[in-house]
KEBA-247667 format. One record per residue (C-alpha): x, y, z. Coordinates in Angstrom, 3 decimals, always signed. Layout:
FIFI; u; v; w
FIFI; X; Y; Z
...
//
This chain:
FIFI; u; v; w
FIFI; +6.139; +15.790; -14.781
FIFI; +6.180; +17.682; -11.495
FIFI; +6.315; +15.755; -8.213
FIFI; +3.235; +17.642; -6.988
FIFI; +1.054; +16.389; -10.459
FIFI; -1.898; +14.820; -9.254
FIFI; -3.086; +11.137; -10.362
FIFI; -5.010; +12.647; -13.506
FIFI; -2.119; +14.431; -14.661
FIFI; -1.132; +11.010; -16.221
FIFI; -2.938; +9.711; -19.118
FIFI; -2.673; +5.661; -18.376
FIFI; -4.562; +6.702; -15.310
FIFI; -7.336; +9.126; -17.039
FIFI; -8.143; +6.023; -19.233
FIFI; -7.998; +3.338; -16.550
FIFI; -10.382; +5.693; -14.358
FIFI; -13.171; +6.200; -17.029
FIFI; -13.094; +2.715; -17.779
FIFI; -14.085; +2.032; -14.002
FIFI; -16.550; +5.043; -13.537
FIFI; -18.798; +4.187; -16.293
FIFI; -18.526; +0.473; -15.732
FIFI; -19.593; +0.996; -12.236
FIFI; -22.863; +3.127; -13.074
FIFI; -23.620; -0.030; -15.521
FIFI; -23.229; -2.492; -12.594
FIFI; -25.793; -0.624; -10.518
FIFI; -28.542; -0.298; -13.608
FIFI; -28.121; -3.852; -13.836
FIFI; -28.073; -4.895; -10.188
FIFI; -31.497; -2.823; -10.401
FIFI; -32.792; -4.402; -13.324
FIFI; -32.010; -7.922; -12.567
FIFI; -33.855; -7.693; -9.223
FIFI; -36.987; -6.331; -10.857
FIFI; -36.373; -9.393; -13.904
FIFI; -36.470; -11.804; -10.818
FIFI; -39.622; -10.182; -8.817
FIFI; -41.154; -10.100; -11.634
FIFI; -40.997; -13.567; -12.761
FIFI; -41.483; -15.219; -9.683
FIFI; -43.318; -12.990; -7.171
FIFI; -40.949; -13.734; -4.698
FIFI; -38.551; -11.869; -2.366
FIFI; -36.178; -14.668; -1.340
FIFI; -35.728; -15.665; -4.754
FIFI; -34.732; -12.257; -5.314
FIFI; -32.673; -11.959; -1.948
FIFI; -30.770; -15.356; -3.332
FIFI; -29.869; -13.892; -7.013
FIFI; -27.857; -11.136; -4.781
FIFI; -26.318; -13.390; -2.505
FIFI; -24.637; -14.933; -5.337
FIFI; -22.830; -11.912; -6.017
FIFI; -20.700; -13.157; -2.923
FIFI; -19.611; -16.552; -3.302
FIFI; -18.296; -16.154; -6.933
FIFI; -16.621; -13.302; -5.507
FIFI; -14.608; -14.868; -2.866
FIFI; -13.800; -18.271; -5.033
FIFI; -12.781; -15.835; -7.913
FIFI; -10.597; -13.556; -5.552
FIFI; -8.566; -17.098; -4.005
FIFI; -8.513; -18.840; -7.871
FIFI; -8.148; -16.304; -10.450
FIFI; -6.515; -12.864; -8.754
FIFI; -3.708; -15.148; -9.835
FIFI; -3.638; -14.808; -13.420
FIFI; -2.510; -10.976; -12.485
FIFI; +0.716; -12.106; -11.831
FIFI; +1.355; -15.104; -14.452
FIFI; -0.470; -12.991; -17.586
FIFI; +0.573; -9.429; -18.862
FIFI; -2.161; -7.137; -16.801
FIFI; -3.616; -5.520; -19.574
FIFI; -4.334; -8.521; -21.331
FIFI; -5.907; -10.047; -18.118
FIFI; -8.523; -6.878; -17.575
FIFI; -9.458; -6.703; -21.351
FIFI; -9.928; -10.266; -21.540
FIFI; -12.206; -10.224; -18.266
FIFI; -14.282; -7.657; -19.808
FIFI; -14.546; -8.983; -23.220
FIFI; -15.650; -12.134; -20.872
FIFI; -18.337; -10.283; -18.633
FIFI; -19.640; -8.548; -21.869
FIFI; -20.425; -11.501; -23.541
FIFI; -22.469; -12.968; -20.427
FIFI; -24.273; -10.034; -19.543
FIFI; -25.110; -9.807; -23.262
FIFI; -26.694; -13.161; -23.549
FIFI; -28.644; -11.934; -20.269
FIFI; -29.769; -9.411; -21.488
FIFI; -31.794; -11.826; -23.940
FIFI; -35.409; -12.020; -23.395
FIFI; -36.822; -15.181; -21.941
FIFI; -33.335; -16.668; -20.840
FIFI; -34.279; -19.260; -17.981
FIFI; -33.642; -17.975; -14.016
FIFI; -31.260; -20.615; -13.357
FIFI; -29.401; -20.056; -16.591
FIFI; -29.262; -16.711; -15.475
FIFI; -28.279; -17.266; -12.127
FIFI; -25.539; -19.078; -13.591
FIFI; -24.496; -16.410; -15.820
FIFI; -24.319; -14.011; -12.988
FIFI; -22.162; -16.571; -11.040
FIFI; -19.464; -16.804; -14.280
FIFI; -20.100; -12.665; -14.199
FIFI; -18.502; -12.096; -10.700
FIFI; -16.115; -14.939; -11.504
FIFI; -14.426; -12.496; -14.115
FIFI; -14.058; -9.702; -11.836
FIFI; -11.826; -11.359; -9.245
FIFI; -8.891; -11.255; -11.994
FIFI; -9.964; -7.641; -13.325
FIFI; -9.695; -6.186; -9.971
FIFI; -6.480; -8.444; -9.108
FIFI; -4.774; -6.840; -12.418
FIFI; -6.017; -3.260; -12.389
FIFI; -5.484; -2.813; -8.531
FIFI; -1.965; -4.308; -9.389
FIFI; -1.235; -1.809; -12.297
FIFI; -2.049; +1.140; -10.932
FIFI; +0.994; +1.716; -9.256
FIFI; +3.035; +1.155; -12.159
FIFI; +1.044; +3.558; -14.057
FIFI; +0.939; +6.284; -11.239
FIFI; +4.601; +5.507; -8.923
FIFI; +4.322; +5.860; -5.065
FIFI; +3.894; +9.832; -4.737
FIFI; +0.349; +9.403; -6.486
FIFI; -0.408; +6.121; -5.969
FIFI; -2.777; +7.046; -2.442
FIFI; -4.567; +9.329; -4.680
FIFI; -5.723; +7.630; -7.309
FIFI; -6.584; +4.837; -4.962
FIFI; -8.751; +7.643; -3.638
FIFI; -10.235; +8.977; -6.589
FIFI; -11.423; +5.348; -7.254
FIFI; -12.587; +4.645; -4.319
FIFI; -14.834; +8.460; -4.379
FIFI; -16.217; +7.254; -7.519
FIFI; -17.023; +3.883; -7.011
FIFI; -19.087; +5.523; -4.324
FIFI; -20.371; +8.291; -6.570
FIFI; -21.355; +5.334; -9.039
FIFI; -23.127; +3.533; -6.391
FIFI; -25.708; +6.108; -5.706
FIFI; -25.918; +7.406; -9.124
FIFI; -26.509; +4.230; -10.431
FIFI; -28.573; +3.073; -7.757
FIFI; -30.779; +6.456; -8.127
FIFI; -30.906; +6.454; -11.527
FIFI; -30.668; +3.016; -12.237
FIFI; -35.247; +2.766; -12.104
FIFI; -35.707; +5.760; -14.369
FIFI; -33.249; +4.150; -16.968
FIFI; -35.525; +0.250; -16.264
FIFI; -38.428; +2.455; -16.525
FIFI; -37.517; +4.187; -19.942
FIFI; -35.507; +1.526; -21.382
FIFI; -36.789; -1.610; -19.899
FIFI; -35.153; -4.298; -17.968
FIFI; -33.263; -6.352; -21.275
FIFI; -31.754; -3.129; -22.512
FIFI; -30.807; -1.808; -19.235
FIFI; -29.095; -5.297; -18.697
FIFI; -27.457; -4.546; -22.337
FIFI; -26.453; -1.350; -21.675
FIFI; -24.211; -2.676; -19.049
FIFI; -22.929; -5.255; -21.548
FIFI; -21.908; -2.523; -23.530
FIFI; -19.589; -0.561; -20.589
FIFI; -17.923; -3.552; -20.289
FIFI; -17.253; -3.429; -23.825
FIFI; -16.545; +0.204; -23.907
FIFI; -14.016; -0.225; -20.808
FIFI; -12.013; -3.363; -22.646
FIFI; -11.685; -0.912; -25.722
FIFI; -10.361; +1.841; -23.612
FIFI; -7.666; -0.116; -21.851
FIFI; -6.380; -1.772; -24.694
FIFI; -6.144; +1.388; -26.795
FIFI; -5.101; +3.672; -23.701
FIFI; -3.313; +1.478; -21.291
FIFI; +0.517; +0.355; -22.022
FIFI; +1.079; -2.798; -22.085
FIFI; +3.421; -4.166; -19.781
FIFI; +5.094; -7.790; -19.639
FIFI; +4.320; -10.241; -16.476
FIFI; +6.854; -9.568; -13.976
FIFI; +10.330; -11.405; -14.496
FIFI; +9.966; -13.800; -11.904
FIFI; +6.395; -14.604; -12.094
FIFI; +7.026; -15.114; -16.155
FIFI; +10.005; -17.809; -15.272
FIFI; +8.268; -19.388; -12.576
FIFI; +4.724; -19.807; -14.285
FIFI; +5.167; -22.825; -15.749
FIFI; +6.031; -24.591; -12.636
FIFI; +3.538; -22.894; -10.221
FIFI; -0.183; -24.460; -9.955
FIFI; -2.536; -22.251; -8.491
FIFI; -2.485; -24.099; -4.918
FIFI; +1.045; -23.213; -4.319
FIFI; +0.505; -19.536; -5.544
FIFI; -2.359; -19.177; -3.251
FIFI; -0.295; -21.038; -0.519
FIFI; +2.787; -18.287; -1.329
FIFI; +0.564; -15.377; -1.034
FIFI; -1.059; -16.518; +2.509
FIFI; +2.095; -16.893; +3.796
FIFI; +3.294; -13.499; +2.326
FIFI; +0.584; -12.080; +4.125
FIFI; +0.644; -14.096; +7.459
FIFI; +4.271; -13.715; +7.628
FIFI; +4.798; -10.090; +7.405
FIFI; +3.692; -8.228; +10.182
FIFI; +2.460; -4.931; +8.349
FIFI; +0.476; -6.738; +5.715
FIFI; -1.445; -9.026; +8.034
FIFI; -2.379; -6.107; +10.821
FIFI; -3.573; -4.015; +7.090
FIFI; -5.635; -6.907; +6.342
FIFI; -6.764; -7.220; +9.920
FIFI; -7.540; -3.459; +9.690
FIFI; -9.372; -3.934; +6.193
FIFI; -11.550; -6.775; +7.143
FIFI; -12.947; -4.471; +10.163
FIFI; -15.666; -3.773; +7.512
FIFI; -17.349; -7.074; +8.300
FIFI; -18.675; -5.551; +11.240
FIFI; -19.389; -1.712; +9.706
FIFI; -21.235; -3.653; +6.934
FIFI; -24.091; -4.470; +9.485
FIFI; -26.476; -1.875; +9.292
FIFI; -26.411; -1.577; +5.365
FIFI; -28.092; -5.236; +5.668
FIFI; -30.617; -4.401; +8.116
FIFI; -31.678; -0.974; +6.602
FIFI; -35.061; -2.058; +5.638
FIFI; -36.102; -3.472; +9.617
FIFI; -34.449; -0.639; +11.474
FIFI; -36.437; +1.682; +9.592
FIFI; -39.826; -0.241; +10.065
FIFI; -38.538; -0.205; +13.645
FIFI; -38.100; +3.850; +13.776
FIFI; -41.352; +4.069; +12.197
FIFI; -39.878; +5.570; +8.975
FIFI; -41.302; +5.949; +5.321
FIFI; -40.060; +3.384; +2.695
FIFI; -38.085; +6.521; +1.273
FIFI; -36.249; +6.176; +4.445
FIFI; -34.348; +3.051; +3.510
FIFI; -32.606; +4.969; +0.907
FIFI; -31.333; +7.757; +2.888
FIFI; -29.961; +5.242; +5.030
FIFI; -28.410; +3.206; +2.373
FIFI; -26.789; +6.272; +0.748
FIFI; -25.529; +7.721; +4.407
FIFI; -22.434; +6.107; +5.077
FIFI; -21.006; +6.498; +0.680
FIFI; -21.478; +10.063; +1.243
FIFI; -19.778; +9.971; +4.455
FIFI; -17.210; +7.892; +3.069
FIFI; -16.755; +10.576; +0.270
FIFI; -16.164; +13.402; +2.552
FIFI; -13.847; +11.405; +4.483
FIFI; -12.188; +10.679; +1.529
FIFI; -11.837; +13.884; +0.341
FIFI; -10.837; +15.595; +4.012
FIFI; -7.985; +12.439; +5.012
FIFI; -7.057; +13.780; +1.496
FIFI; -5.672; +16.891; +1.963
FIFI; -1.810; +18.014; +1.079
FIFI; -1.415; +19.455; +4.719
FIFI; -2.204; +16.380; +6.279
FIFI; +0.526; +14.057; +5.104
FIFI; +1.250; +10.014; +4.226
FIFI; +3.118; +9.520; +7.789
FIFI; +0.213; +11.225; +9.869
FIFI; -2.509; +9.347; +7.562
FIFI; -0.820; +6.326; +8.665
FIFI; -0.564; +7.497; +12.189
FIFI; -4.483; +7.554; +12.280
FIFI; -5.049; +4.328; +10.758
FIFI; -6.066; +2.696; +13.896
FIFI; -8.219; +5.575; +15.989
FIFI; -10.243; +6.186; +12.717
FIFI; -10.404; +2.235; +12.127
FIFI; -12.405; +2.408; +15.819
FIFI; -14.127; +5.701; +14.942
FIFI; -15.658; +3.429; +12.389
FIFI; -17.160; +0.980; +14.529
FIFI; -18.173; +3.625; +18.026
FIFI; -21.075; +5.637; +16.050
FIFI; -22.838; +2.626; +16.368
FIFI; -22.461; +1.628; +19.416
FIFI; -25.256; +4.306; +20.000
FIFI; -27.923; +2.477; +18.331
FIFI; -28.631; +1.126; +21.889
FIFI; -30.065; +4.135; +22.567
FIFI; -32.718; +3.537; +19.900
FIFI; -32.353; +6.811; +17.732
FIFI; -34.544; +8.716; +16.113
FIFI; -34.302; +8.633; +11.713
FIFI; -32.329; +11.708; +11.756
FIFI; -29.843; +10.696; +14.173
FIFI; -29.594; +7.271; +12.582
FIFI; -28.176; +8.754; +9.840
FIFI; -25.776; +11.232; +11.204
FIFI; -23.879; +7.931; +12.632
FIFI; -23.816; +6.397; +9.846
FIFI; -22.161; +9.210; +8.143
FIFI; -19.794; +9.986; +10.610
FIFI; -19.058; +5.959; +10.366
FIFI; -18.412; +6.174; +6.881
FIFI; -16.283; +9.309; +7.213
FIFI; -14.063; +7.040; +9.522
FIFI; -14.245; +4.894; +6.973
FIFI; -12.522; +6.182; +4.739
FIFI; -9.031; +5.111; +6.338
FIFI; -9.487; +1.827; +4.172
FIFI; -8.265; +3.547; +1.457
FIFI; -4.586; +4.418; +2.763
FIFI; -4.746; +0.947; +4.529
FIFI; -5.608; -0.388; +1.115
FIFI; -2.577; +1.097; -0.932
FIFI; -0.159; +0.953; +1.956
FIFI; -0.722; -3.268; +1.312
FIFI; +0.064; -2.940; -2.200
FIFI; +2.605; -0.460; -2.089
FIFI; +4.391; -2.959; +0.346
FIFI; +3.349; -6.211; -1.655
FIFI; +6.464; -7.227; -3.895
FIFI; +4.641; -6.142; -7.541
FIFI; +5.484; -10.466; -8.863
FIFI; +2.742; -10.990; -5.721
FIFI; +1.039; -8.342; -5.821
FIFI; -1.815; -9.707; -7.734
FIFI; -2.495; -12.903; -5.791
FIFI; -2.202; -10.878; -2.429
FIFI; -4.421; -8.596; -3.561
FIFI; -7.214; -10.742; -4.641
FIFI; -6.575; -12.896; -1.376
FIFI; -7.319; -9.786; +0.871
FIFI; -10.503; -8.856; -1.407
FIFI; -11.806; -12.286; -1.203
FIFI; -11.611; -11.920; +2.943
FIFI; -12.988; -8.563; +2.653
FIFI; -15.869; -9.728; +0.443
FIFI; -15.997; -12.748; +2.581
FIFI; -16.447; -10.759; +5.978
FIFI; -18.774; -8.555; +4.328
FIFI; -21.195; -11.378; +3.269
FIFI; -20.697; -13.141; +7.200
FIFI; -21.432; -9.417; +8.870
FIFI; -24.785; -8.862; +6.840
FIFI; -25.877; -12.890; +7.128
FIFI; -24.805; -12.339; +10.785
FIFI; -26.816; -9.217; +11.294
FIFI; -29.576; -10.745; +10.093
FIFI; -30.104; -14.072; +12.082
FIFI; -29.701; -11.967; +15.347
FIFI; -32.001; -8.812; +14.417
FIFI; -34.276; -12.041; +14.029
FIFI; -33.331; -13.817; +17.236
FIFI; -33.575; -10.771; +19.077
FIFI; -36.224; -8.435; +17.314
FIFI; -34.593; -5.697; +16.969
FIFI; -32.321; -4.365; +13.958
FIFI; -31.269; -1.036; +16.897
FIFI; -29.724; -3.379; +19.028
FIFI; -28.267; -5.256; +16.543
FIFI; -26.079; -2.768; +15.071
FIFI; -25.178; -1.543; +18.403
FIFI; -23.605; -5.087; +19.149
FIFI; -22.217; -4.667; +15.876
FIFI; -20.824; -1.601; +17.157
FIFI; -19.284; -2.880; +20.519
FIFI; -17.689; -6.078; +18.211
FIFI; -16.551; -3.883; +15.841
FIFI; -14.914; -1.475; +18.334
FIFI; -13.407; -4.133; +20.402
FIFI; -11.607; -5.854; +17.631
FIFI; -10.727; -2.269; +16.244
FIFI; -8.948; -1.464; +19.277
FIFI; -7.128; -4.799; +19.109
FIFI; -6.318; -4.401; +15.131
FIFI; -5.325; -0.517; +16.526
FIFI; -2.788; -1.900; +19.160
FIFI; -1.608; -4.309; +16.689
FIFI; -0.546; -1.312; +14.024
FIFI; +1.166; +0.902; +16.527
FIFI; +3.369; -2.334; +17.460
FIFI; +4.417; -1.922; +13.434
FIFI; +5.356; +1.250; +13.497
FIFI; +3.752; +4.092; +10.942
FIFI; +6.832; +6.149; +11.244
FIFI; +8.824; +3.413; +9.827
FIFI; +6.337; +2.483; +7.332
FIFI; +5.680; +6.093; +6.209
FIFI; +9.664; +6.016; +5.451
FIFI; +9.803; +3.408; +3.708
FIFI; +6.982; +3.900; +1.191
FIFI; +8.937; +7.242; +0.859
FIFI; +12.110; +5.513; -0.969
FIFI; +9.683; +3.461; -3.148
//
């Protein structure tokens, strides 16, 4: 296959990305439709608000306890399994008249199962595509899991409306069901690595946790990547505070979703641009750190209370920046050893979903304290660019160059 093939070129990876892409627009009708199921039932918006916080703590548990199992189980087996899993319990909510806290529960056990999914697909993807591709296809998925976010979330009432909210919640059942088949039947299956099939037995899950924080902590290039990932806990605040800052700006309702979809797209068309064949591995790693602060500035102009319009060219040009998570992202697991690689993986997803959920509490208590969500997000901003310059420093002291060469022998 020629060097120059792009990610889609290989079949493995054709599979593992339709799997995720319709998956993703299912997650999204359901997200939808359980929110209405809640309102509905119990009139209340903090009941509601509290169904998708637990999207978070399942999350980070899952990512710590179960990313794990990517590393001591054959990966295929792990993400079929995880899906058959999450169909099941999205099936049985999709019953009629299943209690709130039963559901609530279900939900928890349904974000359990995607710690180990994501630990194991994240972790075979560069066995499926090598190192030339590997960037790419961590870029494709990344483009459509933002595609999938705002065509799920747009189309995600028509479906409720048309379908109603119990077969909108089956219809995601059934992705998960379709994207278990198509692994199994499209995906090779590949043995656990050698040394994490010898050492299984004799590994609990406290000292494989414990092995991959000190992977992490101890190598200087993973740990400033983290550092550089978990930046998002502070470019997260504005997506939480949507709904005030455009009461603030005196906006219509509509509003909220322009300003929810800005930064995706912008992330998108970063995506796509850092992208580009003439720009390079060594000078996309070069940039990690000015367009890890680019992410964070935009916002720093908040404080001038802007208009709507303006609002949402900052948020765009924010999630253009943005978009350097994705080489930051595969440089980690290119540089993980692959008998790790699961476990480190889910370690740095459970921080980033961690950060995430801290940034939009965060936001929150002092839009409150203060009473306004514009100067808010421009503290945000001013955080976030501080500790971006610091992560920034951190990553020149690495060395790209160096890095750049050696992800070119792997």
């Amino acid at each position: 296959m020629p060097a120059h093939a792009g990610p889609f070129s290989v079949a493995e990876f054709r599979i593992l990305w339709l799997a995720y892409a319709q998956s993703i627009i299912g997650d999204q009708f359901a997200r939808v439709a359980l929110s209405i199921l809640v309102y509905t039932r119990t009139g209340s918006p903090a009941w509601t608000a509290a169904t998708y916080a637990l999207t978070y703590l399942p999350a980070l548990l899952g990512g710590i306890l179960l990313s794990g199992l990517a590393d001591r189980f054959p990966r295929r087996t792990v993400m079929v399994s995880a899906d058959l899993v999450r169909a099941t319990l999205v099936g049985v909510m999709a019953l009629p008249g299943v209690p709130l806290p039963v559901l609530a529960g279900l939900l928890v056990l349904v974000e359990l199962a995607e710690a180990p999914f994501g630990a194991a697909q994240g972790a075979t993807l560069p066995s499926v595509l090598g190192g030339h591709r590997y960037e790419q296809g961590q870029r494709a998925m990344l483009i459509t899991f933002q595609a999938g976010q705002l065509v799920g979330f747009a189309a995600g009432g028509v479906l409720i409306a048309w379908l109603g909210i119990h077969l909108s919640l089956a219809v995601n059942a059934l992705t998960f069901l379709l994207s278990a088949i198509l692994i199994y039947t499209g995906v090779r299956a590949r043995s656990a690595t050698a040394r994490s099939a010898a050492t299984a037995a004799r590994h609990n899950v406290g000292s494989q946790v414990s092995a991959g924080i000190r992977l992490i902590w101890t190598d200087s290039r993973l740990r400033t990547l983290v550092g550089l990932a978990w930046l998002a806990g502070f470019t997260i605040v504005p997506e939480g505070l949507a709904v005030p800052f455009a009461d603030q700006v005196g906006a219509q309702p509509s509003a909220i979703g322009l300003l929810m979809a800005a930064k995706p797209a912008g992330i998108m068309l970063g995506a796509y641009l850092l992208g580009r064949a003439w720009i390079g591995q060594a000078r996309r790693l070069r940039w990690l750190g000015p367009l890890a602060v680019g992410a964070s500035l935009p916002y720093v102009f908040y404080l001038l209370g802007p208009p709507l319009g303006a609002a949402l060219l900052l948020l765009a040009v924010s999630g253009a920046c943005s978009a350097y998570q994705i080489t930051a992202g595969a440089t980690f697991v290119q540089l993980t050893p692959d008998h790790q690689r699961g476990q480190a993986l889910g370690l740095a997803r459970s921080g980033l979903t961690a950060v995430q959920g801290i940034g939009i509490v965060a936001g929150g208590l002092v839009a409150q304290w203060t009473g306004t969500a514009a100067g808010t997000i421009g503290a945000a901003g001013i955080a976030g660019t501080l500790f971006a310059l610091i992560a920034a420093t951190a990553w020149s002291r690495v060395n790209p160059q160096g890095v750049a060469m050696a992800l070119a022998r792997t």
